[in-house]
N, CA, C and O atoms as a GROMACS GRO file, in nm:
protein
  504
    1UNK      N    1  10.439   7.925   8.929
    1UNK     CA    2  10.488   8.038   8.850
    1UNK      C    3  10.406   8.163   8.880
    1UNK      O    4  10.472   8.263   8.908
    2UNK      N    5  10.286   8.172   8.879
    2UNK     CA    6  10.226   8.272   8.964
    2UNK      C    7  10.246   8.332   9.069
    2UNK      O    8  10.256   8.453   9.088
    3UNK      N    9  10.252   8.231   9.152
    3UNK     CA   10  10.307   8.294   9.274
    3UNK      C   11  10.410   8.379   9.296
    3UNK      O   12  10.417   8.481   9.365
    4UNK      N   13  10.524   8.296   9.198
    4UNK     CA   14  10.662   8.362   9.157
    4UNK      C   15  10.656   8.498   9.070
    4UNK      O   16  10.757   8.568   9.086
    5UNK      N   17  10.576   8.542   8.996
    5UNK     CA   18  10.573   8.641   8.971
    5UNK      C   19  10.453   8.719   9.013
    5UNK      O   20  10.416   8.792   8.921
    6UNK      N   21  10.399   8.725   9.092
    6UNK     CA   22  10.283   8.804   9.166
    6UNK      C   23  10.267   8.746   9.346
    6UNK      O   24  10.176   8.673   9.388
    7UNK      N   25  10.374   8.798   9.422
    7UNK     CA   26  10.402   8.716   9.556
    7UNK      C   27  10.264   8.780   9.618
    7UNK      O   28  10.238   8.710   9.716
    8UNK      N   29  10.174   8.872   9.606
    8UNK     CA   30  10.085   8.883   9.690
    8UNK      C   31   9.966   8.862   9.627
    8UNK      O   32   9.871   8.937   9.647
    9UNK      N   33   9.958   8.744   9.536
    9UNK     CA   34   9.828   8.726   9.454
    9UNK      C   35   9.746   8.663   9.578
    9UNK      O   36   9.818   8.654   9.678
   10UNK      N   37   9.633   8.623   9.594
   10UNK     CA   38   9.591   8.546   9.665
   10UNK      C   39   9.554   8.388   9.634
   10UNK      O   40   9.545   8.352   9.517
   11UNK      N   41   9.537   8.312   9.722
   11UNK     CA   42   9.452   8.161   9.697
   11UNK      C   43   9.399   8.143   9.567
   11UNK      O   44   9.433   8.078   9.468
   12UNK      N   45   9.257   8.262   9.612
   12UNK     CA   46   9.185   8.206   9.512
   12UNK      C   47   9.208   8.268   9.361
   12UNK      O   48   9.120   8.253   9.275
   13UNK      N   49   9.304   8.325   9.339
   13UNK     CA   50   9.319   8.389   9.214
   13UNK      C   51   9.380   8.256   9.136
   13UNK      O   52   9.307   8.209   9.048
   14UNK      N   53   9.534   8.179   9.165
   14UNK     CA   54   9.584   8.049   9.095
   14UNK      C   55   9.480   7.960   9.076
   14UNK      O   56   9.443   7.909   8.970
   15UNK      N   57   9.424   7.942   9.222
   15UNK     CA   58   9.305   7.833   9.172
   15UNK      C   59   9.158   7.849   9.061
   15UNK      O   60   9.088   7.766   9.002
   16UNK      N   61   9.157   8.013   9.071
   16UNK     CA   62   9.095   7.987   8.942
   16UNK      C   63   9.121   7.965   8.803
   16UNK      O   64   9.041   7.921   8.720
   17UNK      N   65   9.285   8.011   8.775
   17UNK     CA   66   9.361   8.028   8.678
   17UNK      C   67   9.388   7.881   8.634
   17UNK      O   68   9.419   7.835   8.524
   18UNK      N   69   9.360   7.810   8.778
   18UNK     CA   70   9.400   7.675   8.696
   18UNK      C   71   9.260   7.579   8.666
   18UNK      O   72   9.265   7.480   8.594
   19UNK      N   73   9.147   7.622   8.729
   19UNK     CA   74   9.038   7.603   8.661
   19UNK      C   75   9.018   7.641   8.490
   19UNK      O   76   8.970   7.569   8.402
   20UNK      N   77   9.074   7.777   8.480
   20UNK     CA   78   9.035   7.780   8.327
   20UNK      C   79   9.130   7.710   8.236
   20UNK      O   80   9.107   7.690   8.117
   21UNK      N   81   9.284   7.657   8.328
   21UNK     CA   82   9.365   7.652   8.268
   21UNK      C   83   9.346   7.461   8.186
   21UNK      O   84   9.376   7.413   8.076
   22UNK      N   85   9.277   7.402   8.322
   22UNK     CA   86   9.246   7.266   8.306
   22UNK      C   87   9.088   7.232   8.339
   22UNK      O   88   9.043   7.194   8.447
   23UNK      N   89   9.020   7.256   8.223
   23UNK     CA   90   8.849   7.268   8.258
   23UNK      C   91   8.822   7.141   8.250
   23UNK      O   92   8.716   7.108   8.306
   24UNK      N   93   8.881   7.059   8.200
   24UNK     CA   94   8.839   6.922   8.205
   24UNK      C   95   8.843   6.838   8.374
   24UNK      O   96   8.784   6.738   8.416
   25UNK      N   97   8.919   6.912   8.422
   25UNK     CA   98   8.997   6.853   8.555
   25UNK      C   99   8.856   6.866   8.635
   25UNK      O  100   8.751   6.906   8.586
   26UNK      N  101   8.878   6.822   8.772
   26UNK     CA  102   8.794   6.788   8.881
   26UNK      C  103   8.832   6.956   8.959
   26UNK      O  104   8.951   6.987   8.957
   27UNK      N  105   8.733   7.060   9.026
   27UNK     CA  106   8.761   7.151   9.095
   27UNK      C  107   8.827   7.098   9.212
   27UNK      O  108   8.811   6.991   9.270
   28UNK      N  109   8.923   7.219   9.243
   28UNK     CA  110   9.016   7.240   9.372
   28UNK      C  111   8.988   7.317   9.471
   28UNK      O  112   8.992   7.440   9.467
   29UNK      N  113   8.962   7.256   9.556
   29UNK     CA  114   8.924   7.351   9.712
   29UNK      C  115   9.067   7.458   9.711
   29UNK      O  116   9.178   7.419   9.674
   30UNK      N  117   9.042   7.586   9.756
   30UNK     CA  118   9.160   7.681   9.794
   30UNK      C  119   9.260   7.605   9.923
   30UNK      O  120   9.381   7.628   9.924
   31UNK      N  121   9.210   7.533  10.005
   31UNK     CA  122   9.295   7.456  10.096
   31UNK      C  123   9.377   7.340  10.051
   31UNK      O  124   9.449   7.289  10.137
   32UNK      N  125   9.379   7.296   9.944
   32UNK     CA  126   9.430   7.216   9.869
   32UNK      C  127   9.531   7.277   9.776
   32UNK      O  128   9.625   7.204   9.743
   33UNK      N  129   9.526   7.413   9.723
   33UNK     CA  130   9.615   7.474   9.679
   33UNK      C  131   9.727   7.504   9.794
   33UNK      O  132   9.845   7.469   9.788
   34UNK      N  133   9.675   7.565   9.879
   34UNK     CA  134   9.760   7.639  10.000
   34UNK      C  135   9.802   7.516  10.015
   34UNK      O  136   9.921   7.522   9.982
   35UNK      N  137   9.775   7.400  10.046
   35UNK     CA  138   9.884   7.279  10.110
   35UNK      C  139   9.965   7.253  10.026
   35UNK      O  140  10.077   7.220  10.066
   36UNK      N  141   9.938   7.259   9.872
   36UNK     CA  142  10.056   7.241   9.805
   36UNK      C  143  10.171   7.348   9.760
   36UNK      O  144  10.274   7.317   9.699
   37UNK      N  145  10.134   7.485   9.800
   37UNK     CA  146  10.266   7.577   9.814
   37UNK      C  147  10.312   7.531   9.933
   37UNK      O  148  10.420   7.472   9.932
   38UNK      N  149  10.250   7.547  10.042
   38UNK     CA  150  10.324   7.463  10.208
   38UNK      C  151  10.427   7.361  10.141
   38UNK      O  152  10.547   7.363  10.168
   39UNK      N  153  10.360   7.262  10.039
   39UNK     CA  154  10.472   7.126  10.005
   39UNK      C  155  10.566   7.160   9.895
   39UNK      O  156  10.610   7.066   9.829
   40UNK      N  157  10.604   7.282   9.865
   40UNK     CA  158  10.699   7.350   9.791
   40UNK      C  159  10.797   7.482   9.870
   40UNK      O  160  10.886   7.554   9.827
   41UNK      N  161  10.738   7.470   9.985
   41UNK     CA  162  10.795   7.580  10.089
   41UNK      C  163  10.798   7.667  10.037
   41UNK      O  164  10.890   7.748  10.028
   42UNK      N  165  10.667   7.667   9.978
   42UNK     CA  166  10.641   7.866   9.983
   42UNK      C  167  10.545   7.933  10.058
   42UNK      O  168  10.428   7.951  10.024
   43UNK      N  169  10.595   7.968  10.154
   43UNK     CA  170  10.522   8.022  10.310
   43UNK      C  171  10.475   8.144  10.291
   43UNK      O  172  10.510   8.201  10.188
   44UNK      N  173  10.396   8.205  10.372
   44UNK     CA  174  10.297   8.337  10.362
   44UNK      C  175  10.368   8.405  10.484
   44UNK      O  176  10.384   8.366  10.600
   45UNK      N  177  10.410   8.529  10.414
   45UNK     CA  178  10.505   8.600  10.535
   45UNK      C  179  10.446   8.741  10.487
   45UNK      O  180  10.378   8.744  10.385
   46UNK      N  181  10.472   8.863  10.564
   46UNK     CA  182  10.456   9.013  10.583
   46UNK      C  183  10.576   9.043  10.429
   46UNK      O  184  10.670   8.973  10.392
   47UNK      N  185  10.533   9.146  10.382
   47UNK     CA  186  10.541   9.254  10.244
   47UNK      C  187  10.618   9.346  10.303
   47UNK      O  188  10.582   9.400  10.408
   48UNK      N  189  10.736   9.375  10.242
   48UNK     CA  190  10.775   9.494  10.320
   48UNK      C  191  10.808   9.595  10.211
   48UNK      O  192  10.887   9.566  10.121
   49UNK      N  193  10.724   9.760  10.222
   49UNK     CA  194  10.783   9.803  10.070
   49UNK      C  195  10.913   9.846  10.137
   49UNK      O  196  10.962   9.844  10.250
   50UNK      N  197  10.962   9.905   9.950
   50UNK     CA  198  11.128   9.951   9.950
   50UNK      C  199  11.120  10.068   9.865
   50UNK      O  200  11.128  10.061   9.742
   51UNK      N  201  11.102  10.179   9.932
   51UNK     CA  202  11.103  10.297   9.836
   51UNK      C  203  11.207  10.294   9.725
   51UNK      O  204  11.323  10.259   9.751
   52UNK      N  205  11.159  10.339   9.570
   52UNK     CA  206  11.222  10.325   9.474
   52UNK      C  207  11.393  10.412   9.510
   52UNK      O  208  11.492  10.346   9.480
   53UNK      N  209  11.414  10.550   9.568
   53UNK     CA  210  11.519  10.562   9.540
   53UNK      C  211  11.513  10.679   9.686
   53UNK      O  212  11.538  10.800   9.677
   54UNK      N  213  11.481  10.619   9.790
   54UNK     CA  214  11.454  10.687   9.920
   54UNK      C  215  11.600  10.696   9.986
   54UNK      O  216  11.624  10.780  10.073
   55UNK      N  217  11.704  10.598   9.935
   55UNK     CA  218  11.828  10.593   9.996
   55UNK      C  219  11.957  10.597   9.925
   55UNK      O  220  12.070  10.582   9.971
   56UNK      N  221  11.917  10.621   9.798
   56UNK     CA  222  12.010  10.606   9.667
   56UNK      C  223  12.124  10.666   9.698
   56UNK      O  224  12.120  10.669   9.821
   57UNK      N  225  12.230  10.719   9.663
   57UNK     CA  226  12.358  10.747   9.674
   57UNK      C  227  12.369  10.937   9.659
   57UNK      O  228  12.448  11.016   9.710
   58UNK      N  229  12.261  10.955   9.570
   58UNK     CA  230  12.258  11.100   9.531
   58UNK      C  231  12.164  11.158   9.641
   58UNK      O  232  12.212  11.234   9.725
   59UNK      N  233  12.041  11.129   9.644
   59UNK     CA  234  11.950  11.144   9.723
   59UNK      C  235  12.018  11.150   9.881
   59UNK      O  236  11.955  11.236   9.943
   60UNK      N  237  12.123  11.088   9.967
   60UNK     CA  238  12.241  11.094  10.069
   60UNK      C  239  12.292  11.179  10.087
   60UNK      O  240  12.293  11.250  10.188
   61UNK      N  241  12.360  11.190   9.967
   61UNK     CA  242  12.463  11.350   9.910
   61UNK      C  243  12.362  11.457   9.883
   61UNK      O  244  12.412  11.570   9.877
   62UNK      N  245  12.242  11.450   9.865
   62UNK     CA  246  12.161  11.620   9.879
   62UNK      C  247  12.122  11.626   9.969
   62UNK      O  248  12.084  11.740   9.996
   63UNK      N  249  12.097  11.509  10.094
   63UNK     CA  250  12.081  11.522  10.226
   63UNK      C  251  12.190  11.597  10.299
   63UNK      O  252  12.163  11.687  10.378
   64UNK      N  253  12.338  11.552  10.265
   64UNK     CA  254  12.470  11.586  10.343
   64UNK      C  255  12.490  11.753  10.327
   64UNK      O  256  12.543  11.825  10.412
   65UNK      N  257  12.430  11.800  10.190
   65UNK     CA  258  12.473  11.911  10.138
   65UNK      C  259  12.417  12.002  10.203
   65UNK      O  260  12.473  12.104  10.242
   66UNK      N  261  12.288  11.970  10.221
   66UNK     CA  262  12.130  12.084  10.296
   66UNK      C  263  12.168  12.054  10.406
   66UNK      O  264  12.090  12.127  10.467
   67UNK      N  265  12.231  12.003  10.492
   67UNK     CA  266  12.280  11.955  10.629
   67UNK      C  267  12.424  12.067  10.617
   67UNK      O  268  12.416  12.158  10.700
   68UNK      N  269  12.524  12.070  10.545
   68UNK     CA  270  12.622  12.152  10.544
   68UNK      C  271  12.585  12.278  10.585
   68UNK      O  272  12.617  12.337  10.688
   69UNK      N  273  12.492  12.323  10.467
   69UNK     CA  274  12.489  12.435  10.429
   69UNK      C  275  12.404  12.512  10.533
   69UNK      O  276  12.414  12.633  10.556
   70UNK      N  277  12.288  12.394  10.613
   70UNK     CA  278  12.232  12.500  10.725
   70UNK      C  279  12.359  12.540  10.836
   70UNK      O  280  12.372  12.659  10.865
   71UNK      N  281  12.451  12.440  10.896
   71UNK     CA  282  12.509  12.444  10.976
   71UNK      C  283  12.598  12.551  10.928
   71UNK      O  284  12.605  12.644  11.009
   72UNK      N  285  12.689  12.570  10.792
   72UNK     CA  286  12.795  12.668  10.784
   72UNK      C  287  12.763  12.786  10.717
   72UNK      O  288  12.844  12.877  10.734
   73UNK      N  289  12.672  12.807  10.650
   73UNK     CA  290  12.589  12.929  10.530
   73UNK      C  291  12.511  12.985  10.582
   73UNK      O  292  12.522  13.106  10.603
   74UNK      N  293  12.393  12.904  10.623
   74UNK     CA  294  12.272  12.911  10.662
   74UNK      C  295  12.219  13.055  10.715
   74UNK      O  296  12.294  13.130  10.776
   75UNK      N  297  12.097  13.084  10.691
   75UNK     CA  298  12.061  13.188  10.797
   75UNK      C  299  12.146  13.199  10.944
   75UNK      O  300  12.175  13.088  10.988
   76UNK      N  301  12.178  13.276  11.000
   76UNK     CA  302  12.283  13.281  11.139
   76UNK      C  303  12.185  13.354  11.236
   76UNK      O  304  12.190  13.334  11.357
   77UNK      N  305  12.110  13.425  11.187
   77UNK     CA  306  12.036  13.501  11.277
   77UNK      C  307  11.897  13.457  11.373
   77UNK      O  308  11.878  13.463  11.494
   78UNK      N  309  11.822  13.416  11.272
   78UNK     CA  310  11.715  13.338  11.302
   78UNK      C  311  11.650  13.197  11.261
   78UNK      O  312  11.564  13.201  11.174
   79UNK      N  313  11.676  13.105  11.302
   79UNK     CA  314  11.660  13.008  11.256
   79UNK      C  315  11.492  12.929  11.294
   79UNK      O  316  11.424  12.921  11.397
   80UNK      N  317  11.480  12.889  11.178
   80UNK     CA  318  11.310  12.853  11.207
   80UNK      C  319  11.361  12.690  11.183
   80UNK      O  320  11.431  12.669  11.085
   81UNK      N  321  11.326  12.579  11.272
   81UNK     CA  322  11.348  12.468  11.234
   81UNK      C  323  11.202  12.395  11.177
   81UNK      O  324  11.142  12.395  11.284
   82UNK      N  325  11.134  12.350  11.107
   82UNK     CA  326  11.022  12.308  11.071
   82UNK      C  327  11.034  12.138  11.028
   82UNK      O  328  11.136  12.110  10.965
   83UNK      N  329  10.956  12.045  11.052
   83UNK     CA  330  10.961  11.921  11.095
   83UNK      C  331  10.804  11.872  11.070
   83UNK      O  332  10.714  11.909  11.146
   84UNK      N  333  10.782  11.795  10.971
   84UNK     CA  334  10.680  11.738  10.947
   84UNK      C  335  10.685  11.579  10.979
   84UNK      O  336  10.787  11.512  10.963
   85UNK      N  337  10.549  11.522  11.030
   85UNK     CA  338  10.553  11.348  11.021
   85UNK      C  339  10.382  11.320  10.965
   85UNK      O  340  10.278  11.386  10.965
   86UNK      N  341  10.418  11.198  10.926
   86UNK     CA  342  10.291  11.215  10.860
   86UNK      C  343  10.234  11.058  10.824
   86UNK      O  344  10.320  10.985  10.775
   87UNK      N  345  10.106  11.001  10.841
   87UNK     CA  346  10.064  10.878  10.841
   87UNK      C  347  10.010  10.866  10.693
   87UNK      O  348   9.956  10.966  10.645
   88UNK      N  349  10.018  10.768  10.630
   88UNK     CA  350   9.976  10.725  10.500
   88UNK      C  351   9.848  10.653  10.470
   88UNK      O  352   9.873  10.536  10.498
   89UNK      N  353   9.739  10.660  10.434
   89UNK     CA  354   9.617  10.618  10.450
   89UNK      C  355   9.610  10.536  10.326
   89UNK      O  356   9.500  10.500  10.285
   90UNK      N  357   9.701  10.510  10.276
   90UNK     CA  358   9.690  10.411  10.191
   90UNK      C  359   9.706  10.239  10.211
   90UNK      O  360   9.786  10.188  10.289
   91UNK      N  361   9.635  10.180  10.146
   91UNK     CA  362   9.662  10.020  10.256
   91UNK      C  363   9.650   9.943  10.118
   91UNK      O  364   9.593   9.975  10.014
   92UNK      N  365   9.743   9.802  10.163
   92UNK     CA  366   9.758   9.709   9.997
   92UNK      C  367   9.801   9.603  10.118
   92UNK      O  368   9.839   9.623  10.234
   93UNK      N  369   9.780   9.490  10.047
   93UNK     CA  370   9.799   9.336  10.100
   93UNK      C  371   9.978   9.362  10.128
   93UNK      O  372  10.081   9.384  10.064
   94UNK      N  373   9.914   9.335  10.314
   94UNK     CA  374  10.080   9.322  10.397
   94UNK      C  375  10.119   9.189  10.360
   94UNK      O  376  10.242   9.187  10.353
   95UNK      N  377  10.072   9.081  10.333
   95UNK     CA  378  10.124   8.977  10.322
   95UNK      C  379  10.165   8.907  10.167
   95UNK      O  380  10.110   8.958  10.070
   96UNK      N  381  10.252   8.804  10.146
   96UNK     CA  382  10.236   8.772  10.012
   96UNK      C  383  10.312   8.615  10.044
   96UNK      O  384  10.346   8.606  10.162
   97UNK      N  385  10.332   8.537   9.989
   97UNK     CA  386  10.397   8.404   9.983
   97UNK      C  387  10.552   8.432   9.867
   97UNK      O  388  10.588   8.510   9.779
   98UNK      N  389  10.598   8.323   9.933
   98UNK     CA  390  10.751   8.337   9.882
   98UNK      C  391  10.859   8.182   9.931
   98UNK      O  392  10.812   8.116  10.023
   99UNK      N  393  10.940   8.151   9.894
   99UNK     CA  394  10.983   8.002   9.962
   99UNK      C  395  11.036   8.100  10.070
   99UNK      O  396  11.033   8.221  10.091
  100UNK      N  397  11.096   7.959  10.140
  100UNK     CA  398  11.139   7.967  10.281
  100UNK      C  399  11.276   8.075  10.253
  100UNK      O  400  11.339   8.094  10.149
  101UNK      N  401  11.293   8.140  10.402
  101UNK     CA  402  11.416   8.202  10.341
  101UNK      C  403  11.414   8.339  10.306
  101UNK      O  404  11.443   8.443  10.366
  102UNK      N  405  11.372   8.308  10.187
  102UNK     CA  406  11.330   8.440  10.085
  102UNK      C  407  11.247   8.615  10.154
  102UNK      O  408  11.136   8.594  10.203
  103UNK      N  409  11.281   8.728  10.156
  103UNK     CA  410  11.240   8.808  10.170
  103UNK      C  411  11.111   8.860  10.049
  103UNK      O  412  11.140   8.815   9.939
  104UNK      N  413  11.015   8.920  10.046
  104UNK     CA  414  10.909   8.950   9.967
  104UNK      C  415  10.916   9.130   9.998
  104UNK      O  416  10.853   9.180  10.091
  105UNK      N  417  10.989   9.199   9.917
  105UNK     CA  418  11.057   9.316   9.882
  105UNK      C  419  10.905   9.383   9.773
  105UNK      O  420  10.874   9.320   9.672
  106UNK      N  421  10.823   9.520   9.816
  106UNK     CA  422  10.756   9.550   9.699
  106UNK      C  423  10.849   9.678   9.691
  106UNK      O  424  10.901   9.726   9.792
  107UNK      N  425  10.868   9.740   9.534
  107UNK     CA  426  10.939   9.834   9.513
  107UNK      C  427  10.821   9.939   9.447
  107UNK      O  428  10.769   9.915   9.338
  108UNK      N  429  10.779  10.079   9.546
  108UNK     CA  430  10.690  10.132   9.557
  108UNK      C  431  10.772  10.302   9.525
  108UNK      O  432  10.873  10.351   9.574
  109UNK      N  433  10.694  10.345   9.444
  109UNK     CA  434  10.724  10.451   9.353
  109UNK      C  435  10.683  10.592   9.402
  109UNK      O  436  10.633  10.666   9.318
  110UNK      N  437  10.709  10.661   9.604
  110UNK     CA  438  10.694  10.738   9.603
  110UNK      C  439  10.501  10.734   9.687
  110UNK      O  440  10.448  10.632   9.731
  111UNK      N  441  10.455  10.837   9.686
  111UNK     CA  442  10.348  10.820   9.786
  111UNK      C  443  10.216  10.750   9.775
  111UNK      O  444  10.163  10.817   9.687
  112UNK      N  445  10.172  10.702   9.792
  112UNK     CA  446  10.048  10.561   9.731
  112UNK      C  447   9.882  10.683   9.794
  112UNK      O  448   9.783  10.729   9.738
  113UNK      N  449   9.906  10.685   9.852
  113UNK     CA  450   9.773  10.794   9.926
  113UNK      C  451   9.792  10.913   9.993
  113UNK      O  452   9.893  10.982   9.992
  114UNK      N  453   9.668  10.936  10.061
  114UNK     CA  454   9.701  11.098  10.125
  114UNK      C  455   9.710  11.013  10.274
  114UNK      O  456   9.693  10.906  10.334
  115UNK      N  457   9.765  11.191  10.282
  115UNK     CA  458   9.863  11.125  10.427
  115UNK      C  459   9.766  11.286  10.532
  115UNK      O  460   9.719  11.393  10.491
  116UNK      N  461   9.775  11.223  10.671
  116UNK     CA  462   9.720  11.285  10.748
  116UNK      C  463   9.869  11.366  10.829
  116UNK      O  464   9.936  11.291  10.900
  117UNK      N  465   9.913  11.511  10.818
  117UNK     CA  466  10.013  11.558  10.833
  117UNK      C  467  10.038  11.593  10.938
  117UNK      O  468   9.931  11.641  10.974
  118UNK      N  469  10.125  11.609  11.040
  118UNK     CA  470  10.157  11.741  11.145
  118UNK      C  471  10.229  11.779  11.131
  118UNK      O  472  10.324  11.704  11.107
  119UNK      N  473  10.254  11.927  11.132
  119UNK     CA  474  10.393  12.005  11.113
  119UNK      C  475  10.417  12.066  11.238
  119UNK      O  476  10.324  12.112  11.305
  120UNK      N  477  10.528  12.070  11.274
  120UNK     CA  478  10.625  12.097  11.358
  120UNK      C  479  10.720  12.234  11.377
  120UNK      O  480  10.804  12.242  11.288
  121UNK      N  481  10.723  12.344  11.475
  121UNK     CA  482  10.797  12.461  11.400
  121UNK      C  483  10.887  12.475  11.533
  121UNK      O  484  10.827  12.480  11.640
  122UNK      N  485  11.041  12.482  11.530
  122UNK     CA  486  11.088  12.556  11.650
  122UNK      C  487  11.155  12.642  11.627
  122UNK      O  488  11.228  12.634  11.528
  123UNK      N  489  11.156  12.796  11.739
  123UNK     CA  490  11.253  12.893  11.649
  123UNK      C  491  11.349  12.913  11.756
  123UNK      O  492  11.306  12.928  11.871
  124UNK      N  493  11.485  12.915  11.733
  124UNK     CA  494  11.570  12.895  11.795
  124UNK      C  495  11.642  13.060  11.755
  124UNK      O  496  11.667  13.081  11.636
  125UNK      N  497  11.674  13.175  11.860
  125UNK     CA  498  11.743  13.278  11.831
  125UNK      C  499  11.873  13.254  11.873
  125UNK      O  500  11.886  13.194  11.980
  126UNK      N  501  12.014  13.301  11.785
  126UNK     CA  502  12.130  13.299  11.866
  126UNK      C  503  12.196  13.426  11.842
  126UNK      O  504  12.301  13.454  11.899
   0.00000   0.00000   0.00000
């Protein structure tokens, strides 16, 4: 059940949980845990986030619109195109466990750290 609701907990976090959970019991090596998610086929695979609303339906349609509007409205005279990319220096456990099959989806709320930027400028006269 842990696992199931916290897919990127680690080893040793259940196994201590179940130390406090059963103190009477004999301690559990962390390799003894991991073999028994293996014997429930719940495998350790890569995290992939899913921006909360990076592709939503509205968020599309204000893409399509700012896309219209440069091409048919837009400035006509001088056009500055500007273009940023940018690396995220933020880092969280790529991996998490999940059964077989199963994708391990984190739903991430927008920017986690600072990002190292380059901006981009081309000016195009017509």
């Amino acid at each position: 059940m842990l696992v199931q609701a916290t897919p990127t907990i680690t080893i040793r976090e259940p196994n201590h949980t179940l130390g406090q959970t059963f103190p009477g019991k004999p301690h559990v090596c962390n390799m003894t845990v991991s073999r028994a998610l293996d014997g429930k086929l719940i495998t350790l695979k890569q995290v992939h986030n899913v921006p909360a609303n990076h592709n939503s339906e509205d968020v599309k349609a204000a893409r399509v619109a700012l896309a219209q509007y440069m091409c048919e409205d837009g400035i006509h005279q001088h056009r500055v195109y500007v273009d940023k990319t940018g690396y995220n220096l933020y880092t969280c456990r790529t991996y998490g466990r999940a059964p077989r099959g199963q994708c391990i989806n984190r739903i991430v709320a927008g920017q986690r750290g600072s990002n190292v930027t380059l901006v981009a400028a081309i000016y195009k006269f017509m």
